[in-house]
C-alpha positions as CSV (number, residue, x, y, z in Angstrom):
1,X,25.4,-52.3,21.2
2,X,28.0,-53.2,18.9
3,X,27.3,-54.6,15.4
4,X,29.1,-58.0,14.6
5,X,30.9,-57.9,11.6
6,X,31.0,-61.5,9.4
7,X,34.6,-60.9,8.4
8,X,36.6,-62.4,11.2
9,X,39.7,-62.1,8.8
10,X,40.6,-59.1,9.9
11,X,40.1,-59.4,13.8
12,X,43.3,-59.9,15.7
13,X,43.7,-62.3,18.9
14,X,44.3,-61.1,22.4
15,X,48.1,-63.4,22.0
16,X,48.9,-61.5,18.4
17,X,47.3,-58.0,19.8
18,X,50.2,-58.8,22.7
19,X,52.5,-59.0,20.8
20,X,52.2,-56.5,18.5
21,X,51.8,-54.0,21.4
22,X,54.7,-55.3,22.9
23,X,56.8,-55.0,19.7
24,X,56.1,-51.0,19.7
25,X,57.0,-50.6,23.3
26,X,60.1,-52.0,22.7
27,X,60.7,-50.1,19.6
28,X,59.5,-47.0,21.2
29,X,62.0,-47.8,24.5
30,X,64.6,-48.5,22.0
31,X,64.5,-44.7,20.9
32,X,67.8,-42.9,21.8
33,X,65.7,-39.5,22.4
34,X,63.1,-41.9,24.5
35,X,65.7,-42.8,27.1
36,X,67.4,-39.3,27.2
37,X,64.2,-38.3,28.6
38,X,63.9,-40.8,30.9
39,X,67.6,-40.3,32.1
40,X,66.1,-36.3,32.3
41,X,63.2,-36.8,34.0
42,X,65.2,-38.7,36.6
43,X,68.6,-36.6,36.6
44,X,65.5,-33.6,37.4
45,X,63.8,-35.7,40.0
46,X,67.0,-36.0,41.5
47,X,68.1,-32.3,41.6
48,X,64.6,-31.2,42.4
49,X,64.5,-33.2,45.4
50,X,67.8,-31.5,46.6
51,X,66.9,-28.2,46.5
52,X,66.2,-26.1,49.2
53,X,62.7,-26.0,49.5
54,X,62.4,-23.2,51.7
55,X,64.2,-20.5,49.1
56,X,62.2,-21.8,46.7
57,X,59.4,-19.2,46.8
58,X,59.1,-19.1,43.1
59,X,58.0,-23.0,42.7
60,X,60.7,-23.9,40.6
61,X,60.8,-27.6,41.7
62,X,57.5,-27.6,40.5
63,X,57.5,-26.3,37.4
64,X,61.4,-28.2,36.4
65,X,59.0,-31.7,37.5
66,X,56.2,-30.6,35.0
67,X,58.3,-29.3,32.1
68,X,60.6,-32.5,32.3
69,X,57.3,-34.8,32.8
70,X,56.2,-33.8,29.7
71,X,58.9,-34.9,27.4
72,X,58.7,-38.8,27.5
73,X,54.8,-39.1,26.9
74,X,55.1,-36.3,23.9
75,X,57.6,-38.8,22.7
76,X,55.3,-41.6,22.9
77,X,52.3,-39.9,21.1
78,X,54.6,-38.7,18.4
79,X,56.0,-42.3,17.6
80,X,52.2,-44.1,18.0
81,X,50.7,-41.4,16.3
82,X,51.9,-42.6,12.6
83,X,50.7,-38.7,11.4
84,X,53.1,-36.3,10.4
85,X,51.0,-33.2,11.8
86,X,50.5,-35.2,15.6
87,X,54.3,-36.2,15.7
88,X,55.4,-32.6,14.4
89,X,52.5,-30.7,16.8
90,X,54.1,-33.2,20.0
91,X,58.1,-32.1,18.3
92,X,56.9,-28.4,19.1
93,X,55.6,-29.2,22.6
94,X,58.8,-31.5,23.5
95,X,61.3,-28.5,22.0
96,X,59.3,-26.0,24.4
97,X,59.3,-28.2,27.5
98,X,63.2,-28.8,26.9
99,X,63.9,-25.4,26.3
100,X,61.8,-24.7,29.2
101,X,63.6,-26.9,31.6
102,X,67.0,-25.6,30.4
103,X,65.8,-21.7,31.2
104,X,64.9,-22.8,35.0
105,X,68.1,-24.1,35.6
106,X,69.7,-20.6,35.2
107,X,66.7,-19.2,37.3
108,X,67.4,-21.7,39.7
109,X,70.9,-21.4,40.0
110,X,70.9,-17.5,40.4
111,X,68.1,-18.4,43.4
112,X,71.0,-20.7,44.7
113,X,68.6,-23.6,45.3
114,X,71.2,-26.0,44.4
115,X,75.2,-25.9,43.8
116,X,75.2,-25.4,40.5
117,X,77.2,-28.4,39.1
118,X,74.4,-30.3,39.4
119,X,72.2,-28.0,37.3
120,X,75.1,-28.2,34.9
121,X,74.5,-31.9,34.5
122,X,71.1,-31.3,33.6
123,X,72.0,-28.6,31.0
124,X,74.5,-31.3,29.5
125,X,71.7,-33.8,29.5
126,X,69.0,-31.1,27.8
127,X,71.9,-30.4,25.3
128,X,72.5,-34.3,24.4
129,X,68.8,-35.0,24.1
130,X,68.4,-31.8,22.1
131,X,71.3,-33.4,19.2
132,X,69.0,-36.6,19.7
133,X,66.0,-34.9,19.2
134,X,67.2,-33.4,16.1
135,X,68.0,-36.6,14.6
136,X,65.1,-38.4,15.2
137,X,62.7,-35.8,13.9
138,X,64.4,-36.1,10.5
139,X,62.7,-39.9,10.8
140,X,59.1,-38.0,10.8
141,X,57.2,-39.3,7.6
142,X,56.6,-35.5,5.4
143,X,54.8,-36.9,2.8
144,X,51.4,-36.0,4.7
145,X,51.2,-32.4,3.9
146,X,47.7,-30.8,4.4
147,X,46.0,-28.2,5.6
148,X,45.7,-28.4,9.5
149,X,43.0,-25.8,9.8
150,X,46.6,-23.6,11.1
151,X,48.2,-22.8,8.2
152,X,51.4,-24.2,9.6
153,X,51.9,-27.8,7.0
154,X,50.4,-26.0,4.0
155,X,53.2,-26.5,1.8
156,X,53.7,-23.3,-0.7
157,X,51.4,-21.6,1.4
158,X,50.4,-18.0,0.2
């Protein structure tokens, strides 16, 4: 059962909770490296459902799908997550997708599972959203600098 507070100062109405939640979701699909994504996950969508699916005994279109699925919601968590450690921890997981992604297009391109101009426009789009990414990681609050039970944001660590 939940306990009723007596300060109703601080409780926000379902109109000003809309709004507010509407004001992040547009600042979040105002991001530059937000829309890349999207444009990725679509460009890879796109190529995936081209490909030969019978030469693709390795599963490729699956795992392109999955690695470029990854990057907008990463995105998301890092922007709501107002923590330095969340948005760098979702930074590492978006750089590995991406990175990912751009590796299976070689792999798929020496399996021949499509012409490989179109995997070339994927590259370029993995290359422009890795310049964006870049940029907007530089926007990442660093003043939150504590131990993460990893070791990895100890600053001066021994």
């Amino acid at each position: 059962m939940w306990e009723d507070d007596d300060n109703d100062d601080d409780e926000m109405s379902a109109e000003e909770f809309k709004k507010l939640n509407d004001e992040r979701r547009n600042r979040l699909e105002n991001l530059p490296v937000y829309r890349k994504s999207m444009e990725i996950l679509e460009l890879t969508r796109n190529i995936v459902g081209a490909m030969d699916e019978k030469l693709d005994e390795l599963e490729m279109r699956a795992f392109m799908m999955e690695n470029a699925y990854i990057l907008t919601p990463k995105i998301a968590g890092a922007f709501e997550s107002g923590s330095y450690i969340l948005s760098m921890e979702n930074a590492v997981i978006i750089k590995r997708a991406a990175r990912e992604l751009q590796a299976q297009t070689s792999l798929a391109k020496e399996m021949k599972l499509i012409e490989p101009h179109y995997l070339q426009l994927l590259r370029d789009e993995i290359e422009a959203f890795r310049l964006l990414f870049v940029e907007w990681i530089k926007t990442f609050e660093s003043y939150e600098r504590y131990n993460d039970g990893w070791g990895i944001f100890i600053e001066g660590a021994e």
